[in-house]
C-alpha positions, -999 to 999 in steps of 0.1 A, spaced: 244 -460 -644 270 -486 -635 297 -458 -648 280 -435 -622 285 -457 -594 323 -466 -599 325 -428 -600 308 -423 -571 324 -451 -553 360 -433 -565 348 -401 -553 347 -415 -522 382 -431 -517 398 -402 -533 407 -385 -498 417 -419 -484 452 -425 -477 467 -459 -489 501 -470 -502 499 -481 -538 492 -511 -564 502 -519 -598 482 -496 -621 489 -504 -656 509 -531 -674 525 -529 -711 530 -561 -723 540 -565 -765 533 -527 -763 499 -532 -752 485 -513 -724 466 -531 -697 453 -515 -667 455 -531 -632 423 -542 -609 413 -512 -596 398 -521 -561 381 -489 -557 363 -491 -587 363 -528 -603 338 -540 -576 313 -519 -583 311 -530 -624 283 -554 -631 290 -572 -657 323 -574 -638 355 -560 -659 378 -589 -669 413 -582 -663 445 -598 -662 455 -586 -632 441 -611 -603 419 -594 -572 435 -572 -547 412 -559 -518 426 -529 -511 461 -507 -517 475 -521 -482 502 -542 -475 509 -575 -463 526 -582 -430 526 -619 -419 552 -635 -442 530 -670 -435 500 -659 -451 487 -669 -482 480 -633 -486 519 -635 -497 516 -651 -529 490 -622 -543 473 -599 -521 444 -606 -497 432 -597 -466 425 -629 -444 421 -610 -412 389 -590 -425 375 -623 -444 388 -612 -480 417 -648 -477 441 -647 -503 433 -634 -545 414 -655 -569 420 -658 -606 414 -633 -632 395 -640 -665 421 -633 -688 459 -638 -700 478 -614 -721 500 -627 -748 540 -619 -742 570 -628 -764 599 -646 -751 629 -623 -741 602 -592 -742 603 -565 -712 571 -560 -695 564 -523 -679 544 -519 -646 530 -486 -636 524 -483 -599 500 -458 -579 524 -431 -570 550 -445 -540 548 -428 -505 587 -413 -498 590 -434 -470 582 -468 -482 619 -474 -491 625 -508 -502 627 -538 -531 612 -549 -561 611 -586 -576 597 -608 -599 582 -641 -596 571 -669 -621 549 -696 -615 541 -720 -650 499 -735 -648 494 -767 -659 466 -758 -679 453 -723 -682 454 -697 -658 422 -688 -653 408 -716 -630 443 -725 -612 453 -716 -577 490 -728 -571 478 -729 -531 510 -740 -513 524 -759 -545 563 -748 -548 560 -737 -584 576 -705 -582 609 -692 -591 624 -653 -591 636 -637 -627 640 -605 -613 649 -587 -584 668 -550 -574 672 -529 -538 697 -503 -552 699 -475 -577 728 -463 -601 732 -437 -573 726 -460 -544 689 -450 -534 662 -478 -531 648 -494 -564 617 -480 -549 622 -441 -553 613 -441 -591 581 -457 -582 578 -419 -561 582 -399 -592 559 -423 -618 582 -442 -635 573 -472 -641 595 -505 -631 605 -533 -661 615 -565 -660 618 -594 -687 605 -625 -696 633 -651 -701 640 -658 -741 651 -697 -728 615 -698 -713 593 -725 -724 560 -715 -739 528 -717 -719 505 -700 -691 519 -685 -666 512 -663 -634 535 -633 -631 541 -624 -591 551 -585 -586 566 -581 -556 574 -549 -537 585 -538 -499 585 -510 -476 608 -516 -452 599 -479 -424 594 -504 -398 613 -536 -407 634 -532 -377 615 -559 -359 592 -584 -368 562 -579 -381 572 -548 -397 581 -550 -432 556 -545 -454 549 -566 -486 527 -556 -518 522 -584 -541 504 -585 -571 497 -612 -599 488 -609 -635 481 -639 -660 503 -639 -692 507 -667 -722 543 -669 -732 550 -672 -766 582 -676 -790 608 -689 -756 626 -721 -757 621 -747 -736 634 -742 -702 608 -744 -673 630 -723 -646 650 -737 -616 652 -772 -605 642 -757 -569 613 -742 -568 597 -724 -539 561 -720 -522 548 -692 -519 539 -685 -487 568 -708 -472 598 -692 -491 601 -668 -462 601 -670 -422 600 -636 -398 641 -649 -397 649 -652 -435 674 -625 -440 657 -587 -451 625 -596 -434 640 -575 -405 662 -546 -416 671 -510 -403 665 -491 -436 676 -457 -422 715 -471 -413 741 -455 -439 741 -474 -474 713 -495 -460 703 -499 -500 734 -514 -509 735 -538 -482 702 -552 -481 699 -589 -486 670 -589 -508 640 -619 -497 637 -654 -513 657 -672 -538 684 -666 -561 671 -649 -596 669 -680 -620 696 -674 -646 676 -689 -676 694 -720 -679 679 -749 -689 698 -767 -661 678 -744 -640 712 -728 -623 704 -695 -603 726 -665 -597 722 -626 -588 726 -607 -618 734 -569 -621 704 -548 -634 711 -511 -633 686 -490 -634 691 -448 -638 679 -426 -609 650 -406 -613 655 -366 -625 648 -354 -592 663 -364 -557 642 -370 -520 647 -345 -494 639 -357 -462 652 -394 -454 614 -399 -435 585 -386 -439 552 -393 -428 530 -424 -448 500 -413 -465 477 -441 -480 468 -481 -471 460 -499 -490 624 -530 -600 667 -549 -597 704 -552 -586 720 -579 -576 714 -596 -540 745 -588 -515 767 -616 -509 762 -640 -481 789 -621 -457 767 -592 -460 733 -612 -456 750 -625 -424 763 -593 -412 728 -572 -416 709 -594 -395 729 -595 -366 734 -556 -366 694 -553 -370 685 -575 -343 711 -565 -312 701 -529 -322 664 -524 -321 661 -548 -293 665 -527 -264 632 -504 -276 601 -504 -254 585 -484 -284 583 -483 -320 608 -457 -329 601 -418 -344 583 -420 -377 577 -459 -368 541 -478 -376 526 -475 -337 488 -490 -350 466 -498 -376 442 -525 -385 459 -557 -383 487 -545 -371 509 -568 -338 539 -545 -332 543 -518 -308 510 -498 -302 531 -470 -280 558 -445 -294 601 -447 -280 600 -414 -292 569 -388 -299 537 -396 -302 514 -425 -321 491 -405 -344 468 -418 -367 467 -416 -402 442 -437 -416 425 -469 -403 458 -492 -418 484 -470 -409 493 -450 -374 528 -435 -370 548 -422 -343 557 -386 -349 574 -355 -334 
């Protein structure tokens, strides 16, 4: 019976367009599937995951939020994620594989990777506005220069790894990923966090940076790559990814913007936007010139527009930008996500 009504209730959702969530983890070479919020609900006893609560596949647009740190919906009641019942062992210096829901084309953007130690276990702990957490992973740009999002399109899942200098202990594991269609004002840019418990095993005995950051408060709607023109040439190789530098694993708790390379995917996008269809990893971070230089360009260029631009977000629910179209018309595609179209 219970089986029959988290079938039923995925039945349901199965025509509804959304964006996407971390699916499955492999951690230590075991699989580990991702809160389903289509289907976990409806469980009684309720499934115990790693993965913390999401409410839905949609994104996260006020960069103030505690929604930020991983996933929530405040607006409709659901405010910020809760903790999940269980931790998955991981070795020190091991990489960790996450498997998204398949990536809508034109949600190009980032992926990073955020660490916050508990004191105790992870299962009761909120880190609330604490700033306990520090990046070990980040990338915006492909091999071939294409977003570190466009695997993601084709299933392939996105790695990162867990520090060998790290010291041993519980810790909550922040996936971070963008889509950046409408960054070119503020709100726009769309986040998609999502947290999974782990116990770290085997590391040494460094507890990340000295500066640590909260999360929300490691970002303003003026931090560079909140607001970004994703369709200008190169835009991949120039975007200033979000937050702080990747911790290099020093004990001193340096930081620094290492380069991750990661190969392009078999087959190539066609069209540079297409329409979004469903609510809801990393290179090096440009230098500061180029942080600099992005932001200016984004700002005196979208200013001038009295409406979001073609194949820009006109609506949705939540949504505070534009509600008319520059160009073409707003047309709805689901109750998250409106877009202005031809």
């Amino acid at each position: 019976m219970k089986f029959a009504i988290a079938a039923f209730a995925l039945a349901n959702v199965a025509g509804v367009l959304g964006h996407g969530y971390v699916s499955e983890a492999v951690i230590d070479g075991v699989k580990y599937p991702g809160y389903n919020p289509y289907a976990d609900p409806y469980y009684n006893p309720p499934l115990q995951r790693i993965f913390r609560k999401i409410p839905g596949n949609g994104p996260v647009e006020d960069v103030t939020s505690i929604d930020m740190q991983c996933n929530g919906w405040s607006a409709g009641g659901v405010v910020g994620s809760a903790p999940a019942a269980l931790s998955a062992p991981v070795t020190a210096g091991s990489t960790i594989s996450l498997k998204w829901t398949t990536w809508a084309e034109s949600h190009k953007g980032h992926v990073a990777t955020y660490l916050a130690k508990c004191p105790d276990s992870c299962t009761n702990w909120q880190p609330g506005t604490q700033a306990v957490w520090f990046k070990i992973h980040q990338q915006a740009v492909l091999a071939d220069g294409t977003w570190a999002s466009v695997p993601l399109e084709k299933d392939v899942p996105t790695t990162f790894t867990i520090p060998k200098s790290l010291a041993n202990g519980n810790y909550i594991v922040r996936h971070e990923l963008t889509g950046l269609h409408a960054a070119w004002t503020y709100p726009g840019i769309q986040f998609y966090p999502s947290c999974f418990q782990v116990t770290v095993s085997g590391g040494g005995s460094a507890t990340g940076p000295a500066q640590k950051v909260a999360i929300p408060g490691y970002l303003t709607a003026s931090s560079p790559g909140v607001v970004y023109d994703m369709y200008k040439p190169n835009a991949a190789a120039g975007y200033p990814i979000p937050g702080p530098p990747v911790w290099d694993g020093s004990s001193s708790g340096g930081g620094s913007q290492p380069t991750t390379t990661v190969p392009p995917p078999t087959t190539t996008t066609t069209t540079a936007r297409t329409t979004t269809t469903t609510r809801t990893s990393v290179a090096p971070a440009p230098t500061t010139t180029t942080r600099t230089t992005t932001t200016t360009t984004t700002t005196t260029t979208r200013a001038p527009q009295t409406g979001a631009p073609l194949y820009g977000q006109c609506g949705g629910r939540g949504w505070t930008g534009a509600t008319t179209c520059a160009q073409g018309t707003c047309k709805f595609s689901n109750d998250y996500y409106s877009q202005c179209l031809p």
